[in-house]
C-alpha positions in Angstrom: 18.8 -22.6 13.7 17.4 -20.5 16.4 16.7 -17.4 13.9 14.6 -19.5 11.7 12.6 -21.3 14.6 12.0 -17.5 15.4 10.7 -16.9 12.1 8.3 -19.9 12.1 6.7 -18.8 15.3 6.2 -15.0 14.2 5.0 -16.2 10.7 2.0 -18.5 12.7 1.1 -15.8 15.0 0.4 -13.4 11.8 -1.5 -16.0 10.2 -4.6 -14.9 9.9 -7.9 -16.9 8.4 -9.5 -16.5 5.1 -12.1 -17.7 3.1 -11.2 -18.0 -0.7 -13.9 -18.4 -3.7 -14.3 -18.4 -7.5 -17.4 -20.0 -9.7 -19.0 -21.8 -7.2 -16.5 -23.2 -5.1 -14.9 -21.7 -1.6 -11.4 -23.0 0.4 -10.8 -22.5 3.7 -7.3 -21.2 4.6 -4.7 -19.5 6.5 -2.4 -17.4 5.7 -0.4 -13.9 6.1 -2.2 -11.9 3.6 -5.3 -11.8 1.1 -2.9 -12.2 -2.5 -1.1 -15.4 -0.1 -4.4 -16.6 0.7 -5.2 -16.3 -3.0 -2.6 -18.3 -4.2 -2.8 -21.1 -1.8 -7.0 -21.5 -1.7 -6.1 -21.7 -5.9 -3.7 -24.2 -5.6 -6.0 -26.7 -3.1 -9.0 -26.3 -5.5 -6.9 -27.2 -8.2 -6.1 -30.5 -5.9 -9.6 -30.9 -5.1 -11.4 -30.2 -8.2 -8.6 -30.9 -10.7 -10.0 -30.3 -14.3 -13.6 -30.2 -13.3 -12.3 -27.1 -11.2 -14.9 -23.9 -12.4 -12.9 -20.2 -12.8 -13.6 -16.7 -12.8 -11.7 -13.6 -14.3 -12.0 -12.9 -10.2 -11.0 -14.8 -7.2 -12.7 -13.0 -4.0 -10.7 -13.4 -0.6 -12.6 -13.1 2.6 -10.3 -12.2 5.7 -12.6 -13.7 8.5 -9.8 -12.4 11.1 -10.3 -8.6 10.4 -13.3 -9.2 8.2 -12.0 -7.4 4.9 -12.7 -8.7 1.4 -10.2 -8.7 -1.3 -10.4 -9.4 -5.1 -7.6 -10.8 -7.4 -7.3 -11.2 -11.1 -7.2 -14.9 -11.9 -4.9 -15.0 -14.2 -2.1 -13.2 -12.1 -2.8 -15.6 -9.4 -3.0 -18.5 -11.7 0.6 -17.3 -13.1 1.9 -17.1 -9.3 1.6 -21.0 -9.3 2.9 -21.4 -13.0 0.0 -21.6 -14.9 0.9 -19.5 -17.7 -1.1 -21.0 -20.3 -4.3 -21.0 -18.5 -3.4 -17.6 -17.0 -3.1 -16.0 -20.7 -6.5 -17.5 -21.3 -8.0 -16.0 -18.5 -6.2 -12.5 -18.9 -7.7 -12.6 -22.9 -11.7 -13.4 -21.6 -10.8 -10.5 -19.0 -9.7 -7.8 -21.5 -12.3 -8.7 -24.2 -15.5 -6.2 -24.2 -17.6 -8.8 -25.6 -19.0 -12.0 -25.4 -19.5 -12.0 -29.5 -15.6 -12.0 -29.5 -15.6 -16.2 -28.3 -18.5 -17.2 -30.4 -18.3 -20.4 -32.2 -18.5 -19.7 -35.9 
């Protein structure tokens, strides 16, 4: 009981604050590291925005503690959460060279 009260305390003194943003929208929150960060900014938007939510092949993650930016692939953050199907989507838009290859025919 002790050990994990411990744990709790040293995890909230290494939080640190971030700033995460894809397509128009930014999150505020904190965290222990940028891919963290990542994930949990995803998963509020996805609460707040729900299917009107706006997405990248890139989610940029601002670390307003030590003022460092970090970028992520969308699509291995979206799999982080269990998105696989959207995550495969994304990963396909990401790979392709060109725009031609999702034209409507």
């Amino acid at each position: 009981m002790a050990l994990n009260l411990i744990k709790c305390i040293v995890m909230k003194i290494k939080q640190k604050y971030f700033v995460v943003s894809c397509s128009g929208w930014q999150i505020g929150v904190r965290s222990t590291d940028s891919e963290s960060a990542a994930v949990l900014g995803l998963s509020e938007a996805l609460k707040k925005f729900g299917k009107k939510l706006l997405l990248s092949t890139t989610i940029m993650v601002k670390d307003i503690t030590d003022f460092k930016i970090n970028f992520h692939c969308c699509h291995e953050i979206l799999k982080k959460i269990g998105l696989n199907d959207l995550a495969e989507g994304i990963r396909i838009i990401s790979k392709s060279n060109k725009l031609s290859d999702f034209s409507v025919k």
